[in-house]
DRENROMI-481244 format. One line per field, with one value per residue: x negated, y, z of N, C-alpha, C in turn; residue number from 1. Coordinates in Angstrom, 2 decimals, padded with zeros to 5 digits, always signed. Layout:
<fikes>
neast = [X/...] .
nnorth = [Y/...] .
nup = [Z/...] .
caeast = [X/...] .
canorth = [Y/...] .
caup = [Z/...] .
ceast = [X/...] .
cnorth = [Y/...] .
cup = [Z/...] .
seq = [NUM/...] .
</fikes>
This chain:
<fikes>
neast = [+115.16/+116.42/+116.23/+116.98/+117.33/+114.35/+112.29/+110.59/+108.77/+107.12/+106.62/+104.32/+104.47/+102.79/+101.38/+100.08/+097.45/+095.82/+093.10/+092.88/+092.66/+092.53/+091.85/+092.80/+096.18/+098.87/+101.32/+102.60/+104.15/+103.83/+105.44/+107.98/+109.22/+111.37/+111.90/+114.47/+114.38/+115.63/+117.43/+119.03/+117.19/+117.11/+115.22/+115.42/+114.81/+114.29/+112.47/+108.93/+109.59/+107.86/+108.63/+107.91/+105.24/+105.16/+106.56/+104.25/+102.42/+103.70/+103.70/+101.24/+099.73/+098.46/+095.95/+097.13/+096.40/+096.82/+098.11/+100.10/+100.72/+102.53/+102.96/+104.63/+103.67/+100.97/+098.26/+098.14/+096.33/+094.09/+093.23/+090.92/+091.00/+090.92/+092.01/+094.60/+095.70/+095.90/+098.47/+100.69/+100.53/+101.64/+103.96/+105.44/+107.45/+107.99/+109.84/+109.95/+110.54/+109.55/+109.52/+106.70/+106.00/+104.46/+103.84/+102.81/+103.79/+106.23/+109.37/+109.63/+107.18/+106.14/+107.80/+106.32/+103.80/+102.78/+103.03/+101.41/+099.17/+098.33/+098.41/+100.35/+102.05/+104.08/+105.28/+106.59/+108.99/+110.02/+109.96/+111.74/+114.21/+114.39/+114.88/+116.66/+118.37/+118.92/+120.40/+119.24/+118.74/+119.30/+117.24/+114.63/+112.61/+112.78/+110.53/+109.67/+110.04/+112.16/+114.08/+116.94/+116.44/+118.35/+118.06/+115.42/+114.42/+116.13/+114.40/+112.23/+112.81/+113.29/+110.80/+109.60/+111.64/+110.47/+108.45/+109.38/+109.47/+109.08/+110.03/+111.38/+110.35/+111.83/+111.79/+112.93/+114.45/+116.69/+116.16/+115.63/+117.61/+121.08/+124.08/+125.83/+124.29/+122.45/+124.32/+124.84/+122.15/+121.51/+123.68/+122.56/+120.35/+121.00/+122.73/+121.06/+119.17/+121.27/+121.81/+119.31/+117.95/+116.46/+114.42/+115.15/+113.92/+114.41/+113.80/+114.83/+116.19/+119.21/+122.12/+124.18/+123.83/+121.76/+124.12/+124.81/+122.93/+122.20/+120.81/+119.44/+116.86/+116.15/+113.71/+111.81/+109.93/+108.00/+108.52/+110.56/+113.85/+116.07/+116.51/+116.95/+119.74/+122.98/+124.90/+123.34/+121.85] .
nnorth = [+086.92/+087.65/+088.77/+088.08/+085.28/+084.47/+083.01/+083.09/+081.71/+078.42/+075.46/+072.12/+069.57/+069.42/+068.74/+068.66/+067.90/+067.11/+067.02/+064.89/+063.11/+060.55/+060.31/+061.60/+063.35/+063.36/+065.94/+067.20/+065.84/+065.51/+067.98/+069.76/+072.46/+075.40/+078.56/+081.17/+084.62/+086.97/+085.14/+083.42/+080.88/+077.85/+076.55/+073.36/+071.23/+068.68/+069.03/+069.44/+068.70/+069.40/+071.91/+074.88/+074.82/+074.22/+077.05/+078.66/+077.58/+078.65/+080.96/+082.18/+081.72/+079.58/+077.24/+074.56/+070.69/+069.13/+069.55/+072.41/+076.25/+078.56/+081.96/+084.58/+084.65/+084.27/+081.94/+080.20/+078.79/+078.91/+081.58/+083.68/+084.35/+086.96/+087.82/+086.87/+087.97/+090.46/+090.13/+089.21/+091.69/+093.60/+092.13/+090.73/+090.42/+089.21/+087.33/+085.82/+083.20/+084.35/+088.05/+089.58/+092.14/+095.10/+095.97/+098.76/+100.23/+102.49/+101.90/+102.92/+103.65/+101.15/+099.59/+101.81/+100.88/+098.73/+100.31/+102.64/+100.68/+100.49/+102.73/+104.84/+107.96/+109.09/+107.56/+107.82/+108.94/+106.85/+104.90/+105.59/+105.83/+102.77/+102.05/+102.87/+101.60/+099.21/+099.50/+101.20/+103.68/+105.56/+104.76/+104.88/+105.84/+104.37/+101.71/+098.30/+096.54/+098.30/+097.74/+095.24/+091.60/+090.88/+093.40/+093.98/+091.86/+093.08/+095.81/+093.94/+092.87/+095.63/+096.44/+094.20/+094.88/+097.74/+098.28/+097.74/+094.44/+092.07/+089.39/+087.63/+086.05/+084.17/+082.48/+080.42/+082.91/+083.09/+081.97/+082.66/+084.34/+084.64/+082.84/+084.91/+087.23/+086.17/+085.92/+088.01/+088.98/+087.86/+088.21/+090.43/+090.15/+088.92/+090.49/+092.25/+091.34/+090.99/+093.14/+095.02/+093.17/+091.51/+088.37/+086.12/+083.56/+081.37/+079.27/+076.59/+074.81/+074.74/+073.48/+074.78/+077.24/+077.39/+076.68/+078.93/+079.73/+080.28/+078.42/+075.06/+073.07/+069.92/+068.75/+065.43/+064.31/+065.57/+065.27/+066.26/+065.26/+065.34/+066.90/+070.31/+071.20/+073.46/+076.19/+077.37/+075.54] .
nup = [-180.69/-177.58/-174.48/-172.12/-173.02/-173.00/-172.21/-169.27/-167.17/-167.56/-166.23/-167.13/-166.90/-164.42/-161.55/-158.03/-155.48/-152.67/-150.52/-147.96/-144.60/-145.25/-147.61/-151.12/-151.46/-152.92/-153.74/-155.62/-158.63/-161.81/-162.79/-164.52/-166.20/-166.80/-166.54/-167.65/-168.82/-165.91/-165.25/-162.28/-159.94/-158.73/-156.58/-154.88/-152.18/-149.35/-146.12/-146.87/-149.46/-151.55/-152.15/-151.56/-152.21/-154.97/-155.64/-154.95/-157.10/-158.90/-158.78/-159.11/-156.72/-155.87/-158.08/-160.17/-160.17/-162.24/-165.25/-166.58/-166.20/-167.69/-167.29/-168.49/-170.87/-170.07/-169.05/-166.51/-165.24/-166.26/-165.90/-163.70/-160.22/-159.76/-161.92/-161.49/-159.47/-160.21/-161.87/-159.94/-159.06/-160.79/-161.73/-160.13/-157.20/-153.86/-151.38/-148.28/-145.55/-142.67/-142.11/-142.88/-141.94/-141.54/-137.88/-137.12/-139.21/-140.49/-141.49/-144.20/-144.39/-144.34/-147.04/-149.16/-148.88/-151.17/-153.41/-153.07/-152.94/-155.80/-156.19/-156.88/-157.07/-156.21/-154.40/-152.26/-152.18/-154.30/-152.56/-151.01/-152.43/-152.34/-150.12/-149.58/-151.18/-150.16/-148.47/-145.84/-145.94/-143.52/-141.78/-142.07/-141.26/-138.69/-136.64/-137.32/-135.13/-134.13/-135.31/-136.37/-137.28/-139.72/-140.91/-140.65/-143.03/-145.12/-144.99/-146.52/-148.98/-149.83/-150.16/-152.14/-154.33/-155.00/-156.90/-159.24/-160.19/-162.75/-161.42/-158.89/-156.04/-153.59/-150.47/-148.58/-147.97/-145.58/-143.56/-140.88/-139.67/-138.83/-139.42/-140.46/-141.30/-142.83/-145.29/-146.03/-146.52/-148.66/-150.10/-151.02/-152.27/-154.90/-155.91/-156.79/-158.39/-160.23/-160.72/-162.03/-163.50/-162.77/-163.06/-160.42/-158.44/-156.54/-153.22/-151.57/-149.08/-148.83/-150.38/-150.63/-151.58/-153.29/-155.15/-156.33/-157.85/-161.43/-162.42/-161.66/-159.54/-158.23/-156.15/-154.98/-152.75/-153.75/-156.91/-159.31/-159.67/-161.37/-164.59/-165.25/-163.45/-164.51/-166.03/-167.65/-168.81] .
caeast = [+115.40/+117.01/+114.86/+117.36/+116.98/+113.11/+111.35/+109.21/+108.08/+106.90/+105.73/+104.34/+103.50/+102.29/+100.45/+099.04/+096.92/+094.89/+092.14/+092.92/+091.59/+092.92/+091.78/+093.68/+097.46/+099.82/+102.29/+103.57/+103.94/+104.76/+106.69/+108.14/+110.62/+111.51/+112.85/+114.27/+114.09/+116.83/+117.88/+118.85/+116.76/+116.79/+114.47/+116.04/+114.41/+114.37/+111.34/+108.05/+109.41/+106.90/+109.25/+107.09/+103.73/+105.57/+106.92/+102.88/+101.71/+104.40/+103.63/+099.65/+098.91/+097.53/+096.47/+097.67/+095.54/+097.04/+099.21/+100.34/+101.79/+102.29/+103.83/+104.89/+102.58/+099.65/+097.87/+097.73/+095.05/+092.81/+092.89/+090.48/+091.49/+090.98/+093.31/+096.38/+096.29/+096.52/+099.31/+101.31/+100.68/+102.15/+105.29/+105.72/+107.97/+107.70/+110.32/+109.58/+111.66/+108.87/+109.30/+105.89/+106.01/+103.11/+104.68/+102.40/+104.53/+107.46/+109.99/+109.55/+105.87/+105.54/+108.16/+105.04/+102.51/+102.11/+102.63/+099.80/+097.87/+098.02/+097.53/+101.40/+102.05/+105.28/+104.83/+107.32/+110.22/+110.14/+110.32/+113.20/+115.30/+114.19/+115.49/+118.93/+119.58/+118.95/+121.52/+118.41/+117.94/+119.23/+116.68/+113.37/+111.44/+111.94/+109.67/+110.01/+110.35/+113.64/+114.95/+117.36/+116.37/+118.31/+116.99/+113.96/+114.77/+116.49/+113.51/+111.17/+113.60/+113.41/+109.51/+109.63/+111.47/+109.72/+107.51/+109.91/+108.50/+109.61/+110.06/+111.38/+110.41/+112.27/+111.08/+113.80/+114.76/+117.67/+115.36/+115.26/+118.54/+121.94/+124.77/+126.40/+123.33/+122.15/+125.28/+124.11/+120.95/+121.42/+124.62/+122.11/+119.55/+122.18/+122.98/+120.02/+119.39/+122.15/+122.10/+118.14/+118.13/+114.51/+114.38/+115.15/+113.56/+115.17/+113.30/+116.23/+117.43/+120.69/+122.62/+125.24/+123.20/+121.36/+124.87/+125.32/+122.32/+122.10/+120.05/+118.62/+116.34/+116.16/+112.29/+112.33/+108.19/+107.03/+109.22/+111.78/+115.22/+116.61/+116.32/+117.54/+121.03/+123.68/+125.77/+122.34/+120.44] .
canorth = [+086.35/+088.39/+089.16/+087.26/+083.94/+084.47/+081.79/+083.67/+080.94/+077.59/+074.46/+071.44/+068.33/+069.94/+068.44/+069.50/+067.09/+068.09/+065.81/+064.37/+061.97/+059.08/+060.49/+062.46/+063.33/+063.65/+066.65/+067.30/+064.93/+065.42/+068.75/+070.26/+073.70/+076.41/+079.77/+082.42/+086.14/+087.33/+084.34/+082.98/+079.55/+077.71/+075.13/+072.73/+070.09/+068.54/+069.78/+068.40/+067.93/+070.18/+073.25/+075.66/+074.50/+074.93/+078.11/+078.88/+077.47/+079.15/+082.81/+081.78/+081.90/+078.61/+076.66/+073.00/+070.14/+068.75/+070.03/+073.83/+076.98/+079.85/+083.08/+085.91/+084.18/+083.94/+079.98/+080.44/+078.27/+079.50/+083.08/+083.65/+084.78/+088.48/+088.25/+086.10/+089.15/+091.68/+089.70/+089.13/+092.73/+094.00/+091.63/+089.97/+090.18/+087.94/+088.00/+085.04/+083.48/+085.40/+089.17/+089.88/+093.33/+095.44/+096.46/+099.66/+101.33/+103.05/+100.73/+103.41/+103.29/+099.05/+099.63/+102.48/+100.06/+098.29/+101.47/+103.07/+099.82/+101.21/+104.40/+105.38/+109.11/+109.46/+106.33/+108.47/+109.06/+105.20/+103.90/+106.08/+105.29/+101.17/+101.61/+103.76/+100.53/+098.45/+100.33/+101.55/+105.11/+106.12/+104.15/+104.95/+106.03/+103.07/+100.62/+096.74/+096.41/+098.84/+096.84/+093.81/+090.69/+091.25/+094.83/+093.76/+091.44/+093.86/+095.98/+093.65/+092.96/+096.51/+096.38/+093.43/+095.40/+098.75/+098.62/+096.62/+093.44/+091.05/+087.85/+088.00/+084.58/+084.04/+081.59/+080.58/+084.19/+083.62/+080.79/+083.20/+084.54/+084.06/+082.92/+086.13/+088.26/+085.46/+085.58/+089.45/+089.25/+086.91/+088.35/+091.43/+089.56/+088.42/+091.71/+093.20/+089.99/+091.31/+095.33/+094.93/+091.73/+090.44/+086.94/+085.33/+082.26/+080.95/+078.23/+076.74/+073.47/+074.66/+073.02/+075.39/+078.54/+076.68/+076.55/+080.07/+080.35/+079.86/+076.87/+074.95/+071.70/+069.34/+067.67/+065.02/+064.23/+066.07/+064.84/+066.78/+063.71/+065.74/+068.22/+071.58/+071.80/+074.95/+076.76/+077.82/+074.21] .
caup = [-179.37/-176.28/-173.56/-171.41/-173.93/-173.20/-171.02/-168.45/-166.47/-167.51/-165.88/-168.15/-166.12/-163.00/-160.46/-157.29/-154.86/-151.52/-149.63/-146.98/-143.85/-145.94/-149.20/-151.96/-151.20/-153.87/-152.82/-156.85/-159.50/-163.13/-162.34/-165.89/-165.80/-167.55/-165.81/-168.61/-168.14/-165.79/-164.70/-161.12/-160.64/-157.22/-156.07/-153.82/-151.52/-147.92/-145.78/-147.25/-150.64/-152.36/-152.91/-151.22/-153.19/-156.49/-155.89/-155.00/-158.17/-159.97/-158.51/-159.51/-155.41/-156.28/-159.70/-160.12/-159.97/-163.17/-166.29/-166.71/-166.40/-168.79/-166.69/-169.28/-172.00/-169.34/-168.60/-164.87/-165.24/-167.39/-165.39/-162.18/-158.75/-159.70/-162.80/-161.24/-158.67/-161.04/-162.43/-159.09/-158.65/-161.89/-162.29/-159.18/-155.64/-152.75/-149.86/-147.06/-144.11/-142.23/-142.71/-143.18/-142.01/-140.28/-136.96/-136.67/-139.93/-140.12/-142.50/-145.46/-144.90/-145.24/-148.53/-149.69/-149.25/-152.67/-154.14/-152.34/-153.56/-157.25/-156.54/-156.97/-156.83/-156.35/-153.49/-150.81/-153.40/-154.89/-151.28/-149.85/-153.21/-152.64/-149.27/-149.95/-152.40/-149.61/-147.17/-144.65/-146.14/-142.30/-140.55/-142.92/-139.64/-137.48/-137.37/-137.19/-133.48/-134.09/-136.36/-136.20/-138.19/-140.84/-141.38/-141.05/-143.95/-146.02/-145.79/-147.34/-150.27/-150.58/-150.53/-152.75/-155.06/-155.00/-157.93/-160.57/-160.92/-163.40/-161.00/-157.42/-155.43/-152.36/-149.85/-147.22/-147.40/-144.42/-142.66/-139.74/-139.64/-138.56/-140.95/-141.39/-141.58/-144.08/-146.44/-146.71/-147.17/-150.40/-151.23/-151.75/-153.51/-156.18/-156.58/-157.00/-159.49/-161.75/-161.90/-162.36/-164.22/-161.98/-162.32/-159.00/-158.05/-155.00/-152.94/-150.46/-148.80/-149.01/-151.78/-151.06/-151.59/-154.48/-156.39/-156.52/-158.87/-162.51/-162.65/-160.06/-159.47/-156.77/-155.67/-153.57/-153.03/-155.03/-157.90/-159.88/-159.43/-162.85/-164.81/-164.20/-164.16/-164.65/-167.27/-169.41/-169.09] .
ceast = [+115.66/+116.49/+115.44/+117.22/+115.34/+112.38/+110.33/+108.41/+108.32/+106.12/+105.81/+103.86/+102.78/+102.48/+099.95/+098.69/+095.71/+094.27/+092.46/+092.01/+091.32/+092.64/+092.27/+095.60/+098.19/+100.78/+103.22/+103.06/+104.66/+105.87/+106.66/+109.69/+110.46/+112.39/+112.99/+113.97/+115.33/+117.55/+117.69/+118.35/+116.78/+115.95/+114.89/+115.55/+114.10/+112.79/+110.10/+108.18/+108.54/+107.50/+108.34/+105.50/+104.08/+105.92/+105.49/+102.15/+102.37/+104.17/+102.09/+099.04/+097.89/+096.90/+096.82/+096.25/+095.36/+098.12/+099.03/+101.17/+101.88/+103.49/+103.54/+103.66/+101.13/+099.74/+097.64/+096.14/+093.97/+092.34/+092.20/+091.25/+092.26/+092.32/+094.40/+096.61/+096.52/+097.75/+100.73/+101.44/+101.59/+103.81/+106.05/+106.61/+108.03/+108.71/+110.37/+110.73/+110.77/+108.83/+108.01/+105.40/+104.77/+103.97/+104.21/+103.07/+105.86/+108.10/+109.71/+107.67/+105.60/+106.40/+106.69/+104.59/+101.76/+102.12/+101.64/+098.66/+097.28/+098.27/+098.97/+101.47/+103.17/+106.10/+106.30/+109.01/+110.91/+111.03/+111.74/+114.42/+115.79/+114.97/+116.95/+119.38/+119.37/+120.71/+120.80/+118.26/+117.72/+117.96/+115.19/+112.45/+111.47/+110.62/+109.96/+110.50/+111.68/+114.58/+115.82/+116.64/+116.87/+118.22/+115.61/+113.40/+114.68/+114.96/+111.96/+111.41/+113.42/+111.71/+109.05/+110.01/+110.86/+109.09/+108.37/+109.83/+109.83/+110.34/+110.17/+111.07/+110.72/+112.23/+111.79/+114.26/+115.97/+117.41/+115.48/+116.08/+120.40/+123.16/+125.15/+125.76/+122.62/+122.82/+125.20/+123.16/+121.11/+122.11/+123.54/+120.73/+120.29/+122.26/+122.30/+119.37/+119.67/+122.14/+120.29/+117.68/+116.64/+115.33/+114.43/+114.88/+113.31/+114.99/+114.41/+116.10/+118.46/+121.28/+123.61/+124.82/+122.93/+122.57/+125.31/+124.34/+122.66/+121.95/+119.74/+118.33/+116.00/+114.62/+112.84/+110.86/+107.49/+107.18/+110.62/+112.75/+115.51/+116.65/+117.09/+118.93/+121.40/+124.20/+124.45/+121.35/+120.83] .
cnorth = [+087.48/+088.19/+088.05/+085.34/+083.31/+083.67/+082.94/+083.10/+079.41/+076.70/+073.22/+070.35/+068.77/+069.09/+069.20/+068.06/+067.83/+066.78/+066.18/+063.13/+061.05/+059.15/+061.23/+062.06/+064.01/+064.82/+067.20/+066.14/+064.84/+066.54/+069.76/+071.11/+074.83/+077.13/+080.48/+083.69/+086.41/+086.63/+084.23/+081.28/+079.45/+076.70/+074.24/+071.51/+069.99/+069.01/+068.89/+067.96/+068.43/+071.57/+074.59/+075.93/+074.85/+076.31/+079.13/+078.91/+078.74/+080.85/+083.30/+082.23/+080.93/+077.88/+075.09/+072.12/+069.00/+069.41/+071.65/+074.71/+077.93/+080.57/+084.29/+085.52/+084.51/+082.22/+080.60/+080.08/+078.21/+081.06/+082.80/+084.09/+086.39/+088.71/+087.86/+087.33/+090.31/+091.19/+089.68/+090.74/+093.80/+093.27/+090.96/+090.70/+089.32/+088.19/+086.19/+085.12/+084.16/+086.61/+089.83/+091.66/+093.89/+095.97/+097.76/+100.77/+101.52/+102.04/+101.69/+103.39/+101.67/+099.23/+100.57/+101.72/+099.50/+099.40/+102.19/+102.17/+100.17/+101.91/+105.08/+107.09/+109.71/+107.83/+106.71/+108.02/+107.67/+104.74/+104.43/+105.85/+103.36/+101.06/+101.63/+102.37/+099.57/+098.68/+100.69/+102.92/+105.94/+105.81/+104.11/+105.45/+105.23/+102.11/+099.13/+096.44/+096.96/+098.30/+095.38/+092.83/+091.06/+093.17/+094.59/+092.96/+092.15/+095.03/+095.48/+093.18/+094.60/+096.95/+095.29/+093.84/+096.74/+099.24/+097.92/+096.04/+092.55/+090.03/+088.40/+086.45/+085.07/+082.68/+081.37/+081.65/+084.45/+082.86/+081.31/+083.96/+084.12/+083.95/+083.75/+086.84/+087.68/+085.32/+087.51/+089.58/+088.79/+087.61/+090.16/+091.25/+089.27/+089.81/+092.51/+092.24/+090.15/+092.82/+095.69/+094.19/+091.55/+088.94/+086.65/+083.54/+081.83/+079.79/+077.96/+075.07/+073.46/+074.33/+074.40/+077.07/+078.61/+076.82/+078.26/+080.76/+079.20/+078.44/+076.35/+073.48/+071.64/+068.27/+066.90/+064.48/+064.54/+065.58/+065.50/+065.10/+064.50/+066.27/+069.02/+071.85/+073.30/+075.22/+076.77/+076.70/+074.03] .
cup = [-178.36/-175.40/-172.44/-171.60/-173.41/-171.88/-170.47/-167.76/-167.15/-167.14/-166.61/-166.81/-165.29/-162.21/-159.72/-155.74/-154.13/-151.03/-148.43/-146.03/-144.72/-147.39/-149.92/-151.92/-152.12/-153.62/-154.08/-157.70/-160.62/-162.79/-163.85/-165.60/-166.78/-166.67/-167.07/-167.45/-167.31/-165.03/-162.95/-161.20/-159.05/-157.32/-154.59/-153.57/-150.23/-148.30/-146.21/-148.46/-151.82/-152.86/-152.62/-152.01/-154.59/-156.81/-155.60/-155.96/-159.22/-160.15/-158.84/-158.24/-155.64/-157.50/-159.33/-160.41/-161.52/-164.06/-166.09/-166.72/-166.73/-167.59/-167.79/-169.97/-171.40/-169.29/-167.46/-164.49/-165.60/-166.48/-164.05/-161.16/-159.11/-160.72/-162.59/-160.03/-158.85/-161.59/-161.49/-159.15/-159.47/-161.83/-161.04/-157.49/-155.22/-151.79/-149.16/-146.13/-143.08/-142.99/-143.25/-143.16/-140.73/-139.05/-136.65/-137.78/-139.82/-141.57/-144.21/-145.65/-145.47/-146.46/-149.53/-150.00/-150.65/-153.34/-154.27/-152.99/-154.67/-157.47/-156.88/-156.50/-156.14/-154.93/-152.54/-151.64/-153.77/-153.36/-150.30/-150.97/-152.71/-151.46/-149.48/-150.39/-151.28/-148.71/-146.03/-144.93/-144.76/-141.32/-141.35/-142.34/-138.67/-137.85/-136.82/-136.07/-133.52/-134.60/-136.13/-137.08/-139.79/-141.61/-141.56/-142.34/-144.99/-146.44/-146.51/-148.60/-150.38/-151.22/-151.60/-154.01/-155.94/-156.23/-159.49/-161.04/-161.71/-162.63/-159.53/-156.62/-153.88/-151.84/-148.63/-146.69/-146.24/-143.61/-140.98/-139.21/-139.33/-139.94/-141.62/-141.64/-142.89/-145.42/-147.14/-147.25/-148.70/-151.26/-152.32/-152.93/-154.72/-156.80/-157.19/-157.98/-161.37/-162.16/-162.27/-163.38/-163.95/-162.18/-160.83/-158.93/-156.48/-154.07/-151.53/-150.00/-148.62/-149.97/-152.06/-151.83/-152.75/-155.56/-156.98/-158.08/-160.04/-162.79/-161.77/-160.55/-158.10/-156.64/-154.07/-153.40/-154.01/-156.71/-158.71/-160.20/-160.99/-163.30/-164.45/-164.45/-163.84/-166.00/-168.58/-169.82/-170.55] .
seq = [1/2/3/4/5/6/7/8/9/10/11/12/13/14/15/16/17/18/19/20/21/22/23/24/25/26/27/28/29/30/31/32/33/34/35/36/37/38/39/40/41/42/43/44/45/46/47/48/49/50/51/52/53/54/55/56/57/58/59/60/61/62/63/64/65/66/67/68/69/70/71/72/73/74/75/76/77/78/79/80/81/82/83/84/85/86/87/88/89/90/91/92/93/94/95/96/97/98/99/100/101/102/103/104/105/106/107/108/109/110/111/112/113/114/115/116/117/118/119/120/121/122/123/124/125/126/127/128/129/130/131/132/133/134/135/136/137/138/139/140/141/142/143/144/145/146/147/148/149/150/151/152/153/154/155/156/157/158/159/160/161/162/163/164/165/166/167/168/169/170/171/172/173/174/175/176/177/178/179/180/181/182/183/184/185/186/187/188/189/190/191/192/193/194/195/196/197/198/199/200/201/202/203/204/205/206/207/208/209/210/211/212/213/214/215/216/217/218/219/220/221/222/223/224/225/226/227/228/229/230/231/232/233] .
</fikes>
């Protein structure tokens, strides 16, 4: 089997349900997927349809309330707190329609950061290459405040990729952006997609955005409508 062939993420009948005034609130139901390695995967649903919660379960922020999900031959669910954050920490990127950036570092220091977390040696070096591939290498002493939007963007895709995780989850990554700064940002996620080969898992209500990747599924309450289409379903 080819590494690209190789299922990295699966969800089996996933569930996830929260208490509420009125009692227990359904927010997934019966949610079953397969991401390979490599692959682009989108998740597509209006606001409220559970795309955000799945792409939570799926990154093991949260566990499910029913069914399962094996990440890189882990049970999410079977592992505690401490070990799904060694796990995120090892294989995982995150980039948000919030940048999530400290405003007191310089843009090559917030790319550092996770590096610094595990003790990286070579922390300075990593983060002024992660930027260069961004297109910020010039601007690796401003800090956030200096920055436009989509710079400020770009460098948390470059902090996102930094350490070489397996799995990139993007979360309305142009939510906060204008169209043309948004058709960059992605077009550099894609790219950085294919000369890396990270999984990208692409949480969107854009259909149109959605068709660009591989595969993609559509929730509509917390309900996958069909399975996942694309060229490799």
């Amino acid at each position: 089997m080819t590494d690209s062939s190789r299922v990295l993420l699966e969800a089996c009948d996933v569930s996830k349900s929260v208490s509420g005034p009125e009692g227990s609130l359904a927010i997934l139901q019966g949610v079953s997927l397969q991401i390979r390695s490599g692959e682009s995967f989108a998740i597509v649903g209006a606001s409220g349809s559970g795309k955000t919660t799945l792409l939570g379960l799926l990154a093991g922020l949260d566990t499910p309330s029913g069914g399962g999900i094996r990440f890189d031959g882990h049970a999410l669910e079977q592992l505690d707190e401490e070990a799904r954050a060694d796990l995120r920490r090892r294989l995982v990127g995150f980039v948000f329609q919030s940048f999530h950036l400290l405003p007191a570092l310089t843009a090559e220091e917030n790319v550092m950061l996770p590096l610094e977390l595990e003790g990286s040696r070579d922390a300075r070096s990593r983060a002024r290459a992660a930027l260069e591939a961004v297109g910020l290498g010039a601007r690796r002493r401003h800090y956030p405040a200096q920055l436009s939007g989509g710079e400020q963007q770009r460098v948390a895709i470059a902090r996102a990729f930094v350490h070489g995780p397996r799995v990139l989850f993007a979360d309305e990554p142009t939510g906060n952006l204008d169209q043309r700064t948004g058709h960059h940002v992605i077009d550099l996620l894609f790219a950085l997609n294919r000369d890396h080969h990270t999984t990208l898992v692409l949480v969107t209500h854009d259909v149109a955005l959605a068709a660009r990747c591989e595969r993609r599924i559509e929730l509509e309450e917390g309900r996958v409508l069909a399975p996942a289409t694309g060229p490799t379903a």
